[in-house]
Backbone bond lengths (Angstrom), bond angles and torsions (degrees), N, CA, C in turn:
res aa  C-N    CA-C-N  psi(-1)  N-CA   C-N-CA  omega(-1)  CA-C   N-CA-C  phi
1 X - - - 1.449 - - 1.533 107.52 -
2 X 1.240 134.02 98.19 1.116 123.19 156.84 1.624 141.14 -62.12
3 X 1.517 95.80 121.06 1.464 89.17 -171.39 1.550 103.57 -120.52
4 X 1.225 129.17 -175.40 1.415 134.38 -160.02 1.558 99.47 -146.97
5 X 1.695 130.81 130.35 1.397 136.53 155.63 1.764 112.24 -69.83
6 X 0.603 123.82 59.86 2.144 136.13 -177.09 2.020 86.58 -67.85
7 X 1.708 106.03 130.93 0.866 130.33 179.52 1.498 107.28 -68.72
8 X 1.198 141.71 177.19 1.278 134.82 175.27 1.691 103.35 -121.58
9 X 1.343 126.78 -45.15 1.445 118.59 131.44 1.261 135.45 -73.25
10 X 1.289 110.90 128.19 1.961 122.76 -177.48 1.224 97.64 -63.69
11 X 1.543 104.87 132.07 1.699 109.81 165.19 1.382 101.25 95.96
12 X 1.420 137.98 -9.58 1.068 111.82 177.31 1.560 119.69 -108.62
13 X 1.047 125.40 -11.49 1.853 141.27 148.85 1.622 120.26 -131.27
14 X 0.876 101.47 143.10 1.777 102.96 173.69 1.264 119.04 -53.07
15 X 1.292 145.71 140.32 1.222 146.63 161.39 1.644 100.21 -51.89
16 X 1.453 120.66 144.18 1.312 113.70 168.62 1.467 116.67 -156.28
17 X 1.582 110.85 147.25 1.332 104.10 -156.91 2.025 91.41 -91.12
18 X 1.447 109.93 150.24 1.509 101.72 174.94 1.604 104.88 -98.80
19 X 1.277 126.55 98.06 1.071 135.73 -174.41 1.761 122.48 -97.13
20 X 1.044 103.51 -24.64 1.516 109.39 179.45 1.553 96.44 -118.60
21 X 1.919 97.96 163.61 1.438 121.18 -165.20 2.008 107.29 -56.24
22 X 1.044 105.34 -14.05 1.613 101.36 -175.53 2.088 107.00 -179.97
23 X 0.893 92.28 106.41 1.332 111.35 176.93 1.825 120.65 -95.75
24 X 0.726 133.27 116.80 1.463 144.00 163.90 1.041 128.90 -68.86
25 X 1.190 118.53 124.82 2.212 127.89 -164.90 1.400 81.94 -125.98
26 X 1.754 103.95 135.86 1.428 134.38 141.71 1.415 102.44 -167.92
27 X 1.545 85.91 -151.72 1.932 110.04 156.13 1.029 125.01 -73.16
28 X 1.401 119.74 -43.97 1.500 121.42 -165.77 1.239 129.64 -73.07
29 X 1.873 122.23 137.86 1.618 113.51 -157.72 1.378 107.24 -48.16
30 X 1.156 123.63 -37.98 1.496 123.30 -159.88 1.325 115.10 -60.23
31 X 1.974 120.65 -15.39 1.296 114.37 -150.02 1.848 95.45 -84.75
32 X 0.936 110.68 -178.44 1.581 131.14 -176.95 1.399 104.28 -83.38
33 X 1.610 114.53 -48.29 1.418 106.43 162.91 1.408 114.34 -156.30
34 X 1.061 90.75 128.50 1.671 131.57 179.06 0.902 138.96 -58.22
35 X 1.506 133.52 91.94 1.578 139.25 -161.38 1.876 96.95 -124.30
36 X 1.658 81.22 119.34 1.890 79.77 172.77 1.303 116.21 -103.96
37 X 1.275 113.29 85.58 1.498 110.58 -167.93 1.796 95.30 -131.96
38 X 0.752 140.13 150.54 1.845 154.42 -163.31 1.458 85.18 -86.77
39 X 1.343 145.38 -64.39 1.158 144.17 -164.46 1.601 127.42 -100.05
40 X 1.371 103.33 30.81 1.738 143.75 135.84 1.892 118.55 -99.50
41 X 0.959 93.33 116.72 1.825 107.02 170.47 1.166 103.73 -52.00
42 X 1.508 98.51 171.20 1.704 110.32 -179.54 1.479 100.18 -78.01
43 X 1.654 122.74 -44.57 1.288 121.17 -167.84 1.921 95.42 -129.09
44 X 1.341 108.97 76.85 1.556 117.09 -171.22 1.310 116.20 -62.42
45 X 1.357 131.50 -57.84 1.403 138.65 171.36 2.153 113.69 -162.35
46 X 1.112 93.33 178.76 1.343 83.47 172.85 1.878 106.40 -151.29
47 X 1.336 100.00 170.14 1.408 104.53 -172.26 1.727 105.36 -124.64
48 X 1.513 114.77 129.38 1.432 118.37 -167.50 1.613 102.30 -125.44
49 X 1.500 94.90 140.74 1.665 106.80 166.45 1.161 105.56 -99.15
50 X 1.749 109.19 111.42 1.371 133.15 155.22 1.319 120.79 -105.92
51 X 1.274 127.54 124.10 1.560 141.37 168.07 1.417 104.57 43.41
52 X 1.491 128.34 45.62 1.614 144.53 -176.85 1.160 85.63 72.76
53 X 1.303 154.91 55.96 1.057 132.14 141.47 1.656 121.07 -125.19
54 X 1.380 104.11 151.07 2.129 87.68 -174.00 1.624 86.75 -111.21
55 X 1.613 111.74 149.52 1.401 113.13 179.50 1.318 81.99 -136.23
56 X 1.562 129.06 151.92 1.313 148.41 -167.19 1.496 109.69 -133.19
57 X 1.286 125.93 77.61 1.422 146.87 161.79 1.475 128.54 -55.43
58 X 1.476 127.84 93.86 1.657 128.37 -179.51 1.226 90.52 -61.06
59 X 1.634 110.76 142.82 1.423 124.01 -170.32 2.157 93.62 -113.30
60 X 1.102 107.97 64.33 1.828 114.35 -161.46 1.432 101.54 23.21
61 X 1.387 104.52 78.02 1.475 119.37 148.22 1.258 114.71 -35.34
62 X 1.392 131.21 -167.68 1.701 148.22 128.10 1.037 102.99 -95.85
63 X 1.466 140.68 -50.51 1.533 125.24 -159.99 1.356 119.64 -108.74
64 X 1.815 112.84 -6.97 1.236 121.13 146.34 2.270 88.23 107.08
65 X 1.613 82.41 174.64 1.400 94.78 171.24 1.222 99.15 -116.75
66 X 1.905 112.33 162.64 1.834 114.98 172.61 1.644 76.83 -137.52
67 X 0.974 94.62 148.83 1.943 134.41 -174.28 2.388 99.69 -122.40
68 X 1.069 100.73 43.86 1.723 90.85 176.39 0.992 112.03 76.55
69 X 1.666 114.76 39.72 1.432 155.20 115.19 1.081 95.98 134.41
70 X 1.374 149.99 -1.20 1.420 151.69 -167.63 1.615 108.43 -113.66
71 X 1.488 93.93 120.18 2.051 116.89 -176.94 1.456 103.07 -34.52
72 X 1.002 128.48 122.56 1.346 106.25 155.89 2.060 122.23 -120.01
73 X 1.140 107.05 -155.69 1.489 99.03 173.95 1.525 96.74 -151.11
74 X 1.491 140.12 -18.62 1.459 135.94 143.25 1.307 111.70 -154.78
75 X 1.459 117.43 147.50 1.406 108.32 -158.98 1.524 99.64 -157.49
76 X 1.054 134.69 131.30 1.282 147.39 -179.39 1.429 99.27 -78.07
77 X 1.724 105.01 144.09 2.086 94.46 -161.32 1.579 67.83 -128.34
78 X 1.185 107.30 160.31 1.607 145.49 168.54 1.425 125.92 -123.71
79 X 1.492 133.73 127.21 1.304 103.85 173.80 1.415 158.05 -44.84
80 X 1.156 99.51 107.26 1.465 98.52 179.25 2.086 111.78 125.75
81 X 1.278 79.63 3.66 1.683 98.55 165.05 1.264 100.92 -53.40
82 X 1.643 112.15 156.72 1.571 126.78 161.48 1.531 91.43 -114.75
83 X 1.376 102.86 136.56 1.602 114.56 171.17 1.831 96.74 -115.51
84 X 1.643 106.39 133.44 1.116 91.34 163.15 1.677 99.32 -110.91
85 X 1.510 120.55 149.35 1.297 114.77 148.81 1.707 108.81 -127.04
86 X 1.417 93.21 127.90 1.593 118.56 179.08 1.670 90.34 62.52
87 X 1.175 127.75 -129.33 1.762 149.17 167.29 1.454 100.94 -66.66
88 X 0.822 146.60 34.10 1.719 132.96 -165.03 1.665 79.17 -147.26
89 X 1.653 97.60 126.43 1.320 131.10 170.32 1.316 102.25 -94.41
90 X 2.016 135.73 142.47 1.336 125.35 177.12 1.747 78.38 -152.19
91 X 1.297 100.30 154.78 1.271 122.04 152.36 1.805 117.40 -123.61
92 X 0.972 103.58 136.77 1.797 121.91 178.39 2.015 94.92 -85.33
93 X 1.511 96.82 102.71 1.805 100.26 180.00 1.639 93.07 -128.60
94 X 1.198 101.46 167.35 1.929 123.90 174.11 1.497 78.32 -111.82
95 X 1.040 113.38 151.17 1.372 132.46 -160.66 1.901 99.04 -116.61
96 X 1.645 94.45 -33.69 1.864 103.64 -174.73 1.402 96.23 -61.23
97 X 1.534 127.45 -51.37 1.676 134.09 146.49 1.473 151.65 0.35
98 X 1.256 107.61 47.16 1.654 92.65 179.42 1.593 130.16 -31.15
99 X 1.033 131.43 131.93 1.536 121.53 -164.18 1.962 89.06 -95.12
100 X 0.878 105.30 156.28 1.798 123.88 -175.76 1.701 80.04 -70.74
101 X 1.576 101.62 140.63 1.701 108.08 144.31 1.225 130.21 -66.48
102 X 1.163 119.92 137.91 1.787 138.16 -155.88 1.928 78.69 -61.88
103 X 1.931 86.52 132.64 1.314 93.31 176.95 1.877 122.87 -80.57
104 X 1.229 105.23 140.60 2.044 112.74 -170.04 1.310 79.08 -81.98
105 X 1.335 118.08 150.21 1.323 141.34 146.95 1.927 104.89 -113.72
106 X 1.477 116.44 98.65 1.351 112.79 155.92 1.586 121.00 -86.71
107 X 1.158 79.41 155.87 1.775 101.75 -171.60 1.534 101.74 -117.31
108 X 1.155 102.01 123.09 1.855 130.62 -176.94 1.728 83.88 -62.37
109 X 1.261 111.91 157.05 1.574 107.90 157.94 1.270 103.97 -94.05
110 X 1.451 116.69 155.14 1.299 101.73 172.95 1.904 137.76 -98.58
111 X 1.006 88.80 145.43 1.473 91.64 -166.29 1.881 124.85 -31.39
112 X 0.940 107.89 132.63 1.538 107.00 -159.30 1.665 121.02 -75.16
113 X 0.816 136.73 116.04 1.643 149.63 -174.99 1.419 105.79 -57.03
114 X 1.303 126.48 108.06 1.447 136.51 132.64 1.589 98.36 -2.38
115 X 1.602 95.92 147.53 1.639 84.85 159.98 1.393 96.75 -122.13
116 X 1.196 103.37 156.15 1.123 139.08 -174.55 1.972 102.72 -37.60
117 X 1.467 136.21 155.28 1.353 109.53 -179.53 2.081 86.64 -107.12
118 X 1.735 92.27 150.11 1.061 106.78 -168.82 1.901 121.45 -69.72
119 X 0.977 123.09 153.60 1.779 91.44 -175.06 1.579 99.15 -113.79
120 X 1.415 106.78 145.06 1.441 115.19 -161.86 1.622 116.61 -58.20
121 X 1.610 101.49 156.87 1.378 96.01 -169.50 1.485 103.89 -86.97
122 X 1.555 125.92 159.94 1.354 133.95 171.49 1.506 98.94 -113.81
123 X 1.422 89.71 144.91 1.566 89.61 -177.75 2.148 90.26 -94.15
124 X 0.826 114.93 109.89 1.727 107.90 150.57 0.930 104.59 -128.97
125 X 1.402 101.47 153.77 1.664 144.11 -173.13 1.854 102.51 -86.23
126 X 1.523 112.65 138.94 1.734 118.56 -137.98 1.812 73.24 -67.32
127 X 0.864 122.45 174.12 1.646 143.19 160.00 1.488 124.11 83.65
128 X 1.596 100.96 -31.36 2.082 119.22 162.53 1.325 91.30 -38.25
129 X 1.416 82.92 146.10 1.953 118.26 148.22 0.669 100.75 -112.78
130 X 1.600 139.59 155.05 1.459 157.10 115.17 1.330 110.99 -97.27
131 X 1.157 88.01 157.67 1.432 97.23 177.33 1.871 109.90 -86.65
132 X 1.631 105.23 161.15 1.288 101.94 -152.99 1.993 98.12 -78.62
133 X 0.981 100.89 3.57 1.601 102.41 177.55 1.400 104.42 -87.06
134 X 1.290 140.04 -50.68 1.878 125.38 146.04 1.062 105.30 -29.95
135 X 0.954 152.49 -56.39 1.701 137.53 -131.39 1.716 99.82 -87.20
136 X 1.614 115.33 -56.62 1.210 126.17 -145.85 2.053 89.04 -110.96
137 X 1.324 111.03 118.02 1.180 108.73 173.36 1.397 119.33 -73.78
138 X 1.619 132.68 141.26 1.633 130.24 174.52 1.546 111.17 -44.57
139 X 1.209 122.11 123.13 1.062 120.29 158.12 1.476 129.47 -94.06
């Protein structure tokens, strides 16, 4: 099954297809794929094809791996996982796959409120009392 690590921001890692049994992510030239970021390791973690399955192993990072925001230390990815390593956003996609358009949530407006009915004006003169039975008509 070919699947592809696709960045979730453009420009900040290469899209890459995972084609061989276990590939290696950091800094270092040697790795399979290459993130130049200070807060990615030289040899950060790596991702292996076992029995159709890819499991994504932190190789003792410093800044760790997130699996869909939660640390992990090996983790079996499924499509459509977010991997973070260090600052680097990835999603796990099939590329043969159209991904669904990001779902709209509309919002009804909401129905509009009566206003309130106004209560009549009294004319008094500044310094009167009345009593509160003038003021406020029986309802």
């Amino acid at each position: 099954m070919p699947v592809q690590l696709a960045p979730l921001t453009p420009g900040t890692a290469p899209t890459v297809a995972i084609e061989r049994p276990v590939m290696l992510i950091g800094r270092h030239p040697d790795c399979d794929i290459r993130i130049e970021c200070p807060q990615v390791s030289r040899r950060h973690c790596c991702i292996a094809l076992a029995y159709d399955r890819f499991v994504l192993r932190d190789l003792g990072s410093k800044h760790g791996v997130r699996v869909n925001g939660e640390v992990i230390e090996e983790r079996q990815l499924v499509l459509g996982d977010e991997v973070a390593i260090g600052p680097v956003l990835m999603r796990l996609i099939d590329p043969a796959v159209a991904l669904p358009p990001p779902r709209m949530i509309l919002l009804a407006k909401p129905p509009k409120r009566p206003k309130p009915p106004s209560l009549p004006e009294i004319d008094v003169p500044r310094g009167d009392v009345l009593p509160l039975s003038e003021m406020v008509p029986d309802l």
